[in-house]
N, CA, C and O atoms as a GROMACS GRO file, in nm:
protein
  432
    1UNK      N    1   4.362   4.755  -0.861
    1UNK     CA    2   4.333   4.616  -0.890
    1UNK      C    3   4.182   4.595  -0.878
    1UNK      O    4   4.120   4.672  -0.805
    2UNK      N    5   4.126   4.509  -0.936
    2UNK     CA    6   4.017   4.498  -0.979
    2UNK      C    7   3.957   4.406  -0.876
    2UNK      O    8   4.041   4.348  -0.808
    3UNK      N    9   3.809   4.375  -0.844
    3UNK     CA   10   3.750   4.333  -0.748
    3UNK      C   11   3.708   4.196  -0.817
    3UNK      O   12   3.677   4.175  -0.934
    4UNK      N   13   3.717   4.099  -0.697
    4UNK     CA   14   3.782   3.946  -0.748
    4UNK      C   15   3.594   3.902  -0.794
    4UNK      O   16   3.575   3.818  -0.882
    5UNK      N   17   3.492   3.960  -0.734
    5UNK     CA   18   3.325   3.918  -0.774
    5UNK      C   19   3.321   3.764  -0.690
    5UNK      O   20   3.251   3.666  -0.718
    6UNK      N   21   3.382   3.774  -0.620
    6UNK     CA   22   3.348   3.581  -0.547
    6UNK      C   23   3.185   3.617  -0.508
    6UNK      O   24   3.123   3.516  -0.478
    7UNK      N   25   3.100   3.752  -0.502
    7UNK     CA   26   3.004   3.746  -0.473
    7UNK      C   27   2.928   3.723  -0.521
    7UNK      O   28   2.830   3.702  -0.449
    8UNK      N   29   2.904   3.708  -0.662
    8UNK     CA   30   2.837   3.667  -0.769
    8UNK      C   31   2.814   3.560  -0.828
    8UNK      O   32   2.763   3.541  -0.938
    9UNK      N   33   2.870   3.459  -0.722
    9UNK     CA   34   2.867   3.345  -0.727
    9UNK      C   35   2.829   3.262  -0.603
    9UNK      O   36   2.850   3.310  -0.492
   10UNK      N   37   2.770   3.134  -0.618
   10UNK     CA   38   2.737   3.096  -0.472
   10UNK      C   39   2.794   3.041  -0.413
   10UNK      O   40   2.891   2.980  -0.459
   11UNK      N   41   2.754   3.034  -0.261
   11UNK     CA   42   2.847   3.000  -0.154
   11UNK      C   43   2.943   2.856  -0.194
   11UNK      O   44   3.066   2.852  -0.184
   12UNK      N   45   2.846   2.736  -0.242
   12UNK     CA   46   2.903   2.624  -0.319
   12UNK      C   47   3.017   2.666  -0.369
   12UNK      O   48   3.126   2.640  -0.318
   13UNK      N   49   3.000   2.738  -0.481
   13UNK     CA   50   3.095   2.760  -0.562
   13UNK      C   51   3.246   2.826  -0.525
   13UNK      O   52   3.362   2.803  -0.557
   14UNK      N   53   3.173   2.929  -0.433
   14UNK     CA   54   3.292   2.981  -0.343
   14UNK      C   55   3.404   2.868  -0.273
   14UNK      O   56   3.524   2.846  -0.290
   15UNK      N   57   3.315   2.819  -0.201
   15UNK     CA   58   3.359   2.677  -0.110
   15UNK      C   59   3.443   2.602  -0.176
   15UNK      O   60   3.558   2.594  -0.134
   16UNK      N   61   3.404   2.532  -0.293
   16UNK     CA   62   3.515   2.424  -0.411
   16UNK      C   63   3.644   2.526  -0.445
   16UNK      O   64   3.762   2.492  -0.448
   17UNK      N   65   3.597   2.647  -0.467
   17UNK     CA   66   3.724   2.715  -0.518
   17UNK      C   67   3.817   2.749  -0.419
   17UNK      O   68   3.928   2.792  -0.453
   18UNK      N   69   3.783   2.735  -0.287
   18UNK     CA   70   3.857   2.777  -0.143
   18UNK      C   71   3.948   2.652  -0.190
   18UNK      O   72   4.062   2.658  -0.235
   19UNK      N   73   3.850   2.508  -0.165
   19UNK     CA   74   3.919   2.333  -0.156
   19UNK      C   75   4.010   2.379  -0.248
   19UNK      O   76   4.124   2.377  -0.201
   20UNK      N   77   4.004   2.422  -0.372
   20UNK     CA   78   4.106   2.404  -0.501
   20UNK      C   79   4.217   2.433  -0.459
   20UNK      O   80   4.322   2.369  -0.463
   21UNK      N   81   4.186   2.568  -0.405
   21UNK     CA   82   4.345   2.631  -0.328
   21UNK      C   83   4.450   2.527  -0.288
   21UNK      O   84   4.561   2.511  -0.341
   22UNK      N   85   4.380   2.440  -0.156
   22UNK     CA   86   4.452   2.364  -0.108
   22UNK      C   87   4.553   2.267  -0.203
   22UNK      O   88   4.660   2.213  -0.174
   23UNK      N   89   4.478   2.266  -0.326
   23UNK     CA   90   4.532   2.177  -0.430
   23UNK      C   91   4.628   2.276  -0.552
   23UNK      O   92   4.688   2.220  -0.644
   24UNK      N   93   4.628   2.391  -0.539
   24UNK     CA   94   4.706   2.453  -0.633
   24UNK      C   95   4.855   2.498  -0.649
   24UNK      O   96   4.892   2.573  -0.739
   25UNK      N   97   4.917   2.457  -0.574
   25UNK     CA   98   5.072   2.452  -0.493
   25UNK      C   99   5.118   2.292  -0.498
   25UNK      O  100   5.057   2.196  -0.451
   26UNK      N  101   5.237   2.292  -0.566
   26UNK     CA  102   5.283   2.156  -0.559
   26UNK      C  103   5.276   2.139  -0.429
   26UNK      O  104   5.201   2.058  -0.374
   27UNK      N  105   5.364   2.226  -0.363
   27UNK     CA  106   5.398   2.234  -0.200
   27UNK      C  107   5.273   2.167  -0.140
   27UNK      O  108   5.272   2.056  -0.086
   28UNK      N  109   5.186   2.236  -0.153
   28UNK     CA  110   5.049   2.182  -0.038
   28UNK      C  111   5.011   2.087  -0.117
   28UNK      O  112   4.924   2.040  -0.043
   29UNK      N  113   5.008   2.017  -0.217
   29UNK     CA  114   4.986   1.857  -0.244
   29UNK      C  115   5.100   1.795  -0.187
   29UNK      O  116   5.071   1.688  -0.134
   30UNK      N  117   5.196   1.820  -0.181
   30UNK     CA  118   5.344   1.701  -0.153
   30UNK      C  119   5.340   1.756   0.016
   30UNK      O  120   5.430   1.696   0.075
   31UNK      N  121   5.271   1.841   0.104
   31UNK     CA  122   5.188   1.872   0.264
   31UNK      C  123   5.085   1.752   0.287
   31UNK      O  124   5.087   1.677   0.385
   32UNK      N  125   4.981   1.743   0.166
   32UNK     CA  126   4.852   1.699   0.199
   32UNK      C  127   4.906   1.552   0.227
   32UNK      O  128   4.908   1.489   0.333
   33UNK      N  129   4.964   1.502   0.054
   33UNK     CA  130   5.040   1.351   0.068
   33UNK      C  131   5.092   1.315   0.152
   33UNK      O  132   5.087   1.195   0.180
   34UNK      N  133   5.147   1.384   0.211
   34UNK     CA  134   5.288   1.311   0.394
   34UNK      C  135   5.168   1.329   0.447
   34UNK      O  136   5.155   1.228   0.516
   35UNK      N  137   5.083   1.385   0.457
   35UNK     CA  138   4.977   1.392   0.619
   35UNK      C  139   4.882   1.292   0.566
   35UNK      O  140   4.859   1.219   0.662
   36UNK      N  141   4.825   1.255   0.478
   36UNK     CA  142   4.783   1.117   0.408
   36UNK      C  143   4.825   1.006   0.466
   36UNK      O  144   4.766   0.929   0.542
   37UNK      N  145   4.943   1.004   0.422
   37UNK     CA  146   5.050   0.897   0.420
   37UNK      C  147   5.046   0.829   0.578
   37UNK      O  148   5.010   0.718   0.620
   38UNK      N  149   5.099   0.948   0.643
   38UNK     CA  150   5.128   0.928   0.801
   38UNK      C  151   4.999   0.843   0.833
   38UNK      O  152   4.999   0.720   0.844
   39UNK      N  153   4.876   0.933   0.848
   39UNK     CA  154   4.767   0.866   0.888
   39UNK      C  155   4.782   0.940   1.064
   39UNK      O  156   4.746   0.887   1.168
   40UNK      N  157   4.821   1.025   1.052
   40UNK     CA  158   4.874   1.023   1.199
   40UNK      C  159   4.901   1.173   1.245
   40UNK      O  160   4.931   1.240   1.146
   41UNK      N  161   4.901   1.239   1.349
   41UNK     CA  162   4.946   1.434   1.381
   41UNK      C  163   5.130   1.389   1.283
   41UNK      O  164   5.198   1.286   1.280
   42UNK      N  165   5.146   1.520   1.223
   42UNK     CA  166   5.325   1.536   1.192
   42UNK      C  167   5.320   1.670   1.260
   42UNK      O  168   5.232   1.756   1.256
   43UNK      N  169   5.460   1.668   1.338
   43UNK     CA  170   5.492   1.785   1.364
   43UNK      C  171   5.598   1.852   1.270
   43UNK      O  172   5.586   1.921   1.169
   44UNK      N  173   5.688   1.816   1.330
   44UNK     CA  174   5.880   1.894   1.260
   44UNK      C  175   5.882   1.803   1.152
   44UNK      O  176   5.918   1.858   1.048
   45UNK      N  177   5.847   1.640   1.136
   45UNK     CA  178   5.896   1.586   1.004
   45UNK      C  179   5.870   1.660   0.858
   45UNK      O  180   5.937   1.624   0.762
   46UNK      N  181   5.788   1.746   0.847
   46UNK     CA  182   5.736   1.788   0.721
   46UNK      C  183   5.843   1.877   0.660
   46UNK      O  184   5.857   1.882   0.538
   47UNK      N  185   5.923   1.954   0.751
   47UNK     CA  186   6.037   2.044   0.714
   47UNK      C  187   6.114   1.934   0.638
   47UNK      O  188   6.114   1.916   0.516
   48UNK      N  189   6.195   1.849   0.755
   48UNK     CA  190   6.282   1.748   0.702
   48UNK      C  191   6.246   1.675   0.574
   48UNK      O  192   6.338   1.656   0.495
   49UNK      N  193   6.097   1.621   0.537
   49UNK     CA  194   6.066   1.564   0.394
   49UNK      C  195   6.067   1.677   0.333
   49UNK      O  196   5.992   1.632   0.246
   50UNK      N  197   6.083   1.775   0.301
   50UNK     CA  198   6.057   1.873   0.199
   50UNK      C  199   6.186   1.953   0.180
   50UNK      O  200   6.264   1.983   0.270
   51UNK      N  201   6.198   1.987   0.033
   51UNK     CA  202   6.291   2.040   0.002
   51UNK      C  203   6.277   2.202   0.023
   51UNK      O  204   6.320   2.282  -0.060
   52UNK      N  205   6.206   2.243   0.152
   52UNK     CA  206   6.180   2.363   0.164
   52UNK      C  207   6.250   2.434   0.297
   52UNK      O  208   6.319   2.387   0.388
   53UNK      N  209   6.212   2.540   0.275
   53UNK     CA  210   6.261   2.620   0.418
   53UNK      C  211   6.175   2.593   0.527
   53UNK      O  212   6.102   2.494   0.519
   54UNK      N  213   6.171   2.683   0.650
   54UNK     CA  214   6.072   2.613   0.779
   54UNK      C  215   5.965   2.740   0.750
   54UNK      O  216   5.863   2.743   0.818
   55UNK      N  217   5.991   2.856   0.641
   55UNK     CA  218   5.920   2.947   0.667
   55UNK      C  219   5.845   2.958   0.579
   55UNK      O  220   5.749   3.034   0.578
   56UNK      N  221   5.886   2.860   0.467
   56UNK     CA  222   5.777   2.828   0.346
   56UNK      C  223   5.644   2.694   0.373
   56UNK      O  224   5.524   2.696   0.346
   57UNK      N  225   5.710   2.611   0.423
   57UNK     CA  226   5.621   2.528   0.505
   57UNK      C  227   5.544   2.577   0.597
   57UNK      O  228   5.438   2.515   0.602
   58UNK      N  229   5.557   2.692   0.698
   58UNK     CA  230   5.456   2.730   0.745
   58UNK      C  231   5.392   2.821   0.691
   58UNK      O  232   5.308   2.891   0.748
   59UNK      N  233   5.423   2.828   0.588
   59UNK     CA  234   5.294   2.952   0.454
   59UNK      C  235   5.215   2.885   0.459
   59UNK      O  236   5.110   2.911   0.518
   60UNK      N  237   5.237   2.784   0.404
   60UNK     CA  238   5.179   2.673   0.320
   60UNK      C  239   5.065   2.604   0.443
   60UNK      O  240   4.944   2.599   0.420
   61UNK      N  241   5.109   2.569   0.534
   61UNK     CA  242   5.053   2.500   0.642
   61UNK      C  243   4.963   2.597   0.684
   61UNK      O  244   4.849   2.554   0.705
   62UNK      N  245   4.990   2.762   0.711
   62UNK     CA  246   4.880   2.856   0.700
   62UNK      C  247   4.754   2.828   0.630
   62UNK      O  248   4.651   2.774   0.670
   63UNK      N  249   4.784   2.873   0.526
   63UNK     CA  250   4.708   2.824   0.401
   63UNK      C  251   4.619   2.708   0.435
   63UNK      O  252   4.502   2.724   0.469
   64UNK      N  253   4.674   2.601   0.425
   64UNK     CA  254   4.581   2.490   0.422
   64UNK      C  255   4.491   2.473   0.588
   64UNK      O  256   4.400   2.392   0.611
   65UNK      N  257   4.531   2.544   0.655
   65UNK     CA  258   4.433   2.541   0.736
   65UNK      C  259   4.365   2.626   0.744
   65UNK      O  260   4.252   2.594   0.782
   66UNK      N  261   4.382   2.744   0.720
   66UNK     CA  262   4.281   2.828   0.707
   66UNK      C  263   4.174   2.740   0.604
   66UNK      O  264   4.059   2.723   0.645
   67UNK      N  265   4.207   2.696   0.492
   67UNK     CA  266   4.068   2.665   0.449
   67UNK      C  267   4.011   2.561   0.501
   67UNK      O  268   3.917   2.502   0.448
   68UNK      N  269   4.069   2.525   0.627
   68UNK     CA  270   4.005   2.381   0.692
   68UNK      C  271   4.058   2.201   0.660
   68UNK      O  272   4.028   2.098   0.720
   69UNK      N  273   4.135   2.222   0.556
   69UNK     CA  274   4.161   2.100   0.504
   69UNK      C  275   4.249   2.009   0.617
   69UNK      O  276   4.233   1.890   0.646
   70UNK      N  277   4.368   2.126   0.683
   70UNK     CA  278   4.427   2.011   0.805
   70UNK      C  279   4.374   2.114   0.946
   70UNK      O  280   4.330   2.228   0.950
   71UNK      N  281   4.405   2.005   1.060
   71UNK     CA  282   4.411   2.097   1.160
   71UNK      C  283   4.516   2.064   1.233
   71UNK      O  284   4.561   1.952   1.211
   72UNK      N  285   4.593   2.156   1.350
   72UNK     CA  286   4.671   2.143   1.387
   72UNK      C  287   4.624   2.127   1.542
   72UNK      O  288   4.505   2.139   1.569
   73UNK      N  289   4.728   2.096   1.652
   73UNK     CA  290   4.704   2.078   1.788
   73UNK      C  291   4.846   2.131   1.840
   73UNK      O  292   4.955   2.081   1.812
   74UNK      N  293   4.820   2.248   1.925
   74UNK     CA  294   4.937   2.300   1.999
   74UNK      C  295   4.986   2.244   2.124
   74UNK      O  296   4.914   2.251   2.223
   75UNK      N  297   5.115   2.184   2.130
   75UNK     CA  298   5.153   2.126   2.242
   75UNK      C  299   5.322   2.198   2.269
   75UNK      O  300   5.420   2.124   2.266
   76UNK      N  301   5.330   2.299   2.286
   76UNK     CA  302   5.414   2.382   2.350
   76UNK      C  303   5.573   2.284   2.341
   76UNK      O  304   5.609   2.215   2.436
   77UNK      N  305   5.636   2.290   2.242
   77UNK     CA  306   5.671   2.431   2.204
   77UNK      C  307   5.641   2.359   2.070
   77UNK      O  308   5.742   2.363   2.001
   78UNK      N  309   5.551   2.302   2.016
   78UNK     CA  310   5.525   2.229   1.885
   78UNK      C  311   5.371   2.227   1.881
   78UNK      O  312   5.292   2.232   1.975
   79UNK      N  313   5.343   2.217   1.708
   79UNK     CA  314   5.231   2.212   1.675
   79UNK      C  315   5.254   2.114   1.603
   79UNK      O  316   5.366   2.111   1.553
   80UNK      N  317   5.132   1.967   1.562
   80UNK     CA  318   5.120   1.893   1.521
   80UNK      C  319   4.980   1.897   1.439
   80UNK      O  320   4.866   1.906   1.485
   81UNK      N  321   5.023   1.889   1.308
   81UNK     CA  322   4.924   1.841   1.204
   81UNK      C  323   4.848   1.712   1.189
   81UNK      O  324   4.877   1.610   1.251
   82UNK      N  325   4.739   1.722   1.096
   82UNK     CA  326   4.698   1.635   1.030
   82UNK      C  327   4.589   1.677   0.952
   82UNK      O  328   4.572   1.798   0.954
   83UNK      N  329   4.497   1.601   0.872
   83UNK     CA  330   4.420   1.574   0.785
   83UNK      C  331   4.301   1.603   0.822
   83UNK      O  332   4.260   1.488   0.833
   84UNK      N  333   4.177   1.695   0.862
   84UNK     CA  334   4.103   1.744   0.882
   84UNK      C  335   3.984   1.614   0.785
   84UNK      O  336   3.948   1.631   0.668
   85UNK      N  337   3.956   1.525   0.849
   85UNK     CA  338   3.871   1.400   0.772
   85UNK      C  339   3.763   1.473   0.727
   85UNK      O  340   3.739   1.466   0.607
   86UNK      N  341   3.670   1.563   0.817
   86UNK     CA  342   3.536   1.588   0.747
   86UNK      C  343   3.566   1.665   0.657
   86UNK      O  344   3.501   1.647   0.553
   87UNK      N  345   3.677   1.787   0.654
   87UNK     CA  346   3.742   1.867   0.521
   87UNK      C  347   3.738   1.758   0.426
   87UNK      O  348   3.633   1.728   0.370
   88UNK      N  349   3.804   1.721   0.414
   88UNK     CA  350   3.873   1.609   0.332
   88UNK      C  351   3.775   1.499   0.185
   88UNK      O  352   3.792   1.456   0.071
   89UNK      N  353   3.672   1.503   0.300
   89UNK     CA  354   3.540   1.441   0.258
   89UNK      C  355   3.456   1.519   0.194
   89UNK      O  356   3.403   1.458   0.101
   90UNK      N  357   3.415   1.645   0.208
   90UNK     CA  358   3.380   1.742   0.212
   90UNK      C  359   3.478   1.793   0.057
   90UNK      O  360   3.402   1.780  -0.039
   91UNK      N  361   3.583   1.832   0.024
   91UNK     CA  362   3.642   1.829  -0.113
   91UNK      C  363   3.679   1.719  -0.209
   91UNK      O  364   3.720   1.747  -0.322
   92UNK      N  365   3.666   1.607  -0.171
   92UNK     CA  366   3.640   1.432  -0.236
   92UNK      C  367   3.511   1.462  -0.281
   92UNK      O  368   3.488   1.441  -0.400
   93UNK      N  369   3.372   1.535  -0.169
   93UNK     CA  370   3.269   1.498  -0.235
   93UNK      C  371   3.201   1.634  -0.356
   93UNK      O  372   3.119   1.633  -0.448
   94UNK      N  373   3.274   1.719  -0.303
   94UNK     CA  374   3.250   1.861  -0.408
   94UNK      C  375   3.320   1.829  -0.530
   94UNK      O  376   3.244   1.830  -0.627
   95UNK      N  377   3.480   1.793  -0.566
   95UNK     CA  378   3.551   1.782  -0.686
   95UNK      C  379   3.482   1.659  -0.782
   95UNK      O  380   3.475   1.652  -0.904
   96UNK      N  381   3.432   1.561  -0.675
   96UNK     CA  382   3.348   1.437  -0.746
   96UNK      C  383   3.224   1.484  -0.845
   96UNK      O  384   3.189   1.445  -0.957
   97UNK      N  385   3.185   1.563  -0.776
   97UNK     CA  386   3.039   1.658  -0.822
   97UNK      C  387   3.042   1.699  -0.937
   97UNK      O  388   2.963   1.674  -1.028
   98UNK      N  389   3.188   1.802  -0.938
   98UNK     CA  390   3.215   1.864  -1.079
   98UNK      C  391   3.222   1.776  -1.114
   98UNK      O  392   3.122   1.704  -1.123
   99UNK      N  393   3.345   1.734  -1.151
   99UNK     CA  394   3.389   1.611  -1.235
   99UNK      C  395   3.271   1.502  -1.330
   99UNK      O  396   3.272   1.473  -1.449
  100UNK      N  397   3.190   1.468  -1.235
  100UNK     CA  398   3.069   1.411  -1.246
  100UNK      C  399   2.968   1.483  -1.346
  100UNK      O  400   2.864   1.433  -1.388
  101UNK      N  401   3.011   1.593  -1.373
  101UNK     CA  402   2.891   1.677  -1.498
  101UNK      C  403   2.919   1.672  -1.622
  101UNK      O  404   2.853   1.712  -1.718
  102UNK      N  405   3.088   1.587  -1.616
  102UNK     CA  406   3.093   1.632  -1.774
  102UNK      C  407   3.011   1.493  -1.845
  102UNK      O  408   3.026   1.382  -1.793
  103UNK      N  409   2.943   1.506  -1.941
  103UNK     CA  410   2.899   1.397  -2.014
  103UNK      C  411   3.002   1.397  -2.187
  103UNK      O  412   3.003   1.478  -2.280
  104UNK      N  413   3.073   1.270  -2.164
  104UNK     CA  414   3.132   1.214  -2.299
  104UNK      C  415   3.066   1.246  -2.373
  104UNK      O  416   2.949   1.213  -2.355
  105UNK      N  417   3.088   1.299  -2.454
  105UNK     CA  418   3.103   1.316  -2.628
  105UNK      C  419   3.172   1.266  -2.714
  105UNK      O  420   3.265   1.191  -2.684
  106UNK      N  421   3.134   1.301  -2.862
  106UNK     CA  422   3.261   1.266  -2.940
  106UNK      C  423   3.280   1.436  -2.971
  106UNK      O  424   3.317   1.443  -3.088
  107UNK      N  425   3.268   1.589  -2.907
  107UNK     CA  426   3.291   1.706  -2.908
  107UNK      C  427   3.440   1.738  -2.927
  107UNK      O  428   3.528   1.684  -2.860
  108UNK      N  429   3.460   1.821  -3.016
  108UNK     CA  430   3.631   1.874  -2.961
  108UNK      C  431   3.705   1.743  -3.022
  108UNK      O  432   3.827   1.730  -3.011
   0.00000   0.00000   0.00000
């Protein structure tokens, strides 16, 4: 398998494409939305809203914290989520950025 080159690109760029992750899984958008929503740590509810297993939800919950977007807090025998605000802000203000370059045309 071939070598992915994330080095050839800059750290920025690296960084937005980490955020994207968080966004490329229905799963971890319909994660991000309930922890939105709540406004608040979720622990066990996220199994129960989701039409998933407990072992796919914690992929997923892997995932999104590793790239920083939620963080969790261990309180024996449970871990409780939420919304990592400066993450959060931090991919609001990078996706804004892109987004922000395209200039309208009448192209295409």
């Amino acid at each position: 398998m071939g070598l992915s080159k994330t080095e050839v690109f800059t750290d920025k760029e690296n960084r937005i494409a980490d955020l994207a992750k968080a966004f490329a899984h229905p799963a971890r958008v319909a994660i991000l939305r309930l922890l939105a929503q709540k406004k608040a740590c979720v622990c066990g509810d996220l199994v129960d809203e989701l039409p998933l297993s407990q072992a796919t939800v914690s992929q997923h919950l892997k995932e999104l914290k590793r790239i920083g977007i939620i963080q969790g807090s261990i309180e024996p025998p449970r871990v409780c989520y939420c919304i990592n605000q400066a993450v959060w802000e931090e991919a609001e203000e990078a996706f804004g950025a892109v987004f922000g370059l395209l200039v309208k045309t009448g192209c295409c």
